[in-house]
MARNU-76914 format. One record per residue (C-alpha): x, y, z; residue in three letters; residue number from 1. Coordinates in pm, whole numbers. Each point is the difference from the previous one (the first is absolute). Example, Ala and Ser with C-alpha at 12.3 -4.5 7.8 and 13.67 -1.06 7.14 Angstrom:
% residues 2
{xx=1230&yy=-450&zz=780&resn=ALA&resi=1}
{xx=137&yy=344&zz=-66&resn=SER&resi=2}
END
This chain:
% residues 90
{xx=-1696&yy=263&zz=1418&resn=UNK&resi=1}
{xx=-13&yy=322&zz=-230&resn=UNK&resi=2}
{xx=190&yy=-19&zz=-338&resn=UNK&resi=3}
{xx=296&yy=161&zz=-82&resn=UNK&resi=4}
{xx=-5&yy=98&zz=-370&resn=UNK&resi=5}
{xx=114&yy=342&zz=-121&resn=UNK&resi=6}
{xx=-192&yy=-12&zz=-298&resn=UNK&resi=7}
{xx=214&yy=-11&zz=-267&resn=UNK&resi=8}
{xx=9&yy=-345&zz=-72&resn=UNK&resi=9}
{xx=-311&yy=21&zz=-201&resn=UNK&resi=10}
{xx=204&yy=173&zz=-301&resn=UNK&resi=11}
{xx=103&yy=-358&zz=-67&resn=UNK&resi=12}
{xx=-207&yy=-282&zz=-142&resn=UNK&resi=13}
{xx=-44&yy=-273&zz=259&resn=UNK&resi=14}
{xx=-165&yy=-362&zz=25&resn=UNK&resi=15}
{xx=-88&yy=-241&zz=216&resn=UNK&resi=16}
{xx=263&yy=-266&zz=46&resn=UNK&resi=17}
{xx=-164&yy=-280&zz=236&resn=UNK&resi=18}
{xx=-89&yy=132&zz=290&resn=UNK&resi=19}
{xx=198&yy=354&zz=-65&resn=UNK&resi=20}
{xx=-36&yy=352&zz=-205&resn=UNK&resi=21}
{xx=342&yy=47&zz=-151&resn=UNK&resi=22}
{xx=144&yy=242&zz=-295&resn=UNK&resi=23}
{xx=-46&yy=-151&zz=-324&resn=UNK&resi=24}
{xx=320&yy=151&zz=-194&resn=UNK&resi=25}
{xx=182&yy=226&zz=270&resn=UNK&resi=26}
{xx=340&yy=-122&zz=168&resn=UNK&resi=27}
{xx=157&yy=149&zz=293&resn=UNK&resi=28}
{xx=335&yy=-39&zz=67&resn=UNK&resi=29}
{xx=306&yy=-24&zz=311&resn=UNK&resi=30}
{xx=332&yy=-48&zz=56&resn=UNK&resi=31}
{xx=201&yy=-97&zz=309&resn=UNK&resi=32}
{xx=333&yy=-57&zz=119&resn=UNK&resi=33}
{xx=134&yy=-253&zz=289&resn=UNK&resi=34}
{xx=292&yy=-237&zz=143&resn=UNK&resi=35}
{xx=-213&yy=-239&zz=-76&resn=UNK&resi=36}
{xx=-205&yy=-120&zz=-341&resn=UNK&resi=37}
{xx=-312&yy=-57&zz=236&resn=UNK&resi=38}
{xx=104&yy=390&zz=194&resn=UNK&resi=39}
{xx=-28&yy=170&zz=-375&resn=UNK&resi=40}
{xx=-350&yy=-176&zz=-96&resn=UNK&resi=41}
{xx=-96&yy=122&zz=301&resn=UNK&resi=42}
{xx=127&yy=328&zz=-48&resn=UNK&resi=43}
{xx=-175&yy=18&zz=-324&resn=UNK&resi=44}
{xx=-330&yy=-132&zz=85&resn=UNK&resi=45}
{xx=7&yy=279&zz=280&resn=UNK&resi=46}
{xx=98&yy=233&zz=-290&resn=UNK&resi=47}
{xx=-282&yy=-100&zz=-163&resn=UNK&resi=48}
{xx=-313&yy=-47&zz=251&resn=UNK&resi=49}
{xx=153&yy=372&zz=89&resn=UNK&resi=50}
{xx=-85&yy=170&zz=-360&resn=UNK&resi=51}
{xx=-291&yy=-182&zz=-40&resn=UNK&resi=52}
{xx=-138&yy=117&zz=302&resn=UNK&resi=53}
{xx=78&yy=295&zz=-61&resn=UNK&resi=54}
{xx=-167&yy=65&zz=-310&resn=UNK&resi=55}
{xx=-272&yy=-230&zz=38&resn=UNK&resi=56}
{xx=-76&yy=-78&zz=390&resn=UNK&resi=57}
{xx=55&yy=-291&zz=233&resn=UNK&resi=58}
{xx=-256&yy=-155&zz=-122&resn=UNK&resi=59}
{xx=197&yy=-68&zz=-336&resn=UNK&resi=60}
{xx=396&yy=-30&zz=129&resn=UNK&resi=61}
{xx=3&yy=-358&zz=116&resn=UNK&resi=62}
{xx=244&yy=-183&zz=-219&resn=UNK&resi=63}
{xx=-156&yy=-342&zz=105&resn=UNK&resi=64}
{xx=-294&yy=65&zz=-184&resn=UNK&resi=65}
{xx=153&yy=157&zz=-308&resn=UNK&resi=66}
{xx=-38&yy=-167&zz=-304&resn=UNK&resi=67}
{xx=293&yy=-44&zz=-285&resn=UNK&resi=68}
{xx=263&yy=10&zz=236&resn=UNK&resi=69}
{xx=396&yy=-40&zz=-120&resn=UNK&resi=70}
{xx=274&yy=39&zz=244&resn=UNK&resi=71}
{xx=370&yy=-3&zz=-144&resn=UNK&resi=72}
{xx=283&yy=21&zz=192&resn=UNK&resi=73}
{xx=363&yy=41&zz=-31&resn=UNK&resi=74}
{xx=305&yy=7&zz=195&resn=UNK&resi=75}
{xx=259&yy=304&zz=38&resn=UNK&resi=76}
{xx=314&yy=68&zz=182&resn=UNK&resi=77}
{xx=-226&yy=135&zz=314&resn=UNK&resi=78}
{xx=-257&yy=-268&zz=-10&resn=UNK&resi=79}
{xx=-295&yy=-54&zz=-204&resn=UNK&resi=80}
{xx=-200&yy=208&zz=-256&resn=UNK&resi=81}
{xx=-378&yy=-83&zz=-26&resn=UNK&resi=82}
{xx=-273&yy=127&zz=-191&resn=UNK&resi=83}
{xx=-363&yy=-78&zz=-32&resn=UNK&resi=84}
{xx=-308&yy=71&zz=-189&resn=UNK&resi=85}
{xx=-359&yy=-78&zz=22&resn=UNK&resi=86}
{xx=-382&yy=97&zz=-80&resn=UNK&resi=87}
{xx=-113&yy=134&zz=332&resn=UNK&resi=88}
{xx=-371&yy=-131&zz=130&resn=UNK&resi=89}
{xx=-212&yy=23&zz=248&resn=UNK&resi=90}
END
């Protein structure tokens, strides 16, 4: 299969971490909402894999192999509030 990079994720330093290339210094962030805690982490994962993509390619948006990864959640009157943030690699 081809990669899918845009390019711009060489502006950021990056190192190999086991097996994976991932950004050294540079966070990306979601947020999600949901009925349910497990709905908003969801939610915000999606948020994030989203952006990442975005700027950087598929290649680089899968939050399972992001590195430095904090989820933290809280409840509202409509649900759940989530919000995550991790070093994207690939």
């Amino acid at each position: 299969s081809s990669a899918d990079q845009t390019g711009i994720a060489s502006m950021h330093n990056q190192a190999r971490v086991g097996n994976k290339i991932c950004m050294t210094d540079h966070y990306h962030y979601g947020s999600g909402t949901g009925a349910t805690k497990a709905a908003a982490q969801k939610s915000a994962i999606s948020s994030w894999s989203s952006f990442t993509d975005f700027e950087y390619g598929s290649d680089w948006a899968r939050f399972s192999k992001a590195v430095g990864k904090r989820i933290s959640c809280s409840s509202s009157s409509s649900g759940y509030d989530c919000q995550v943030e991790a070093r994207p690699c690939r």
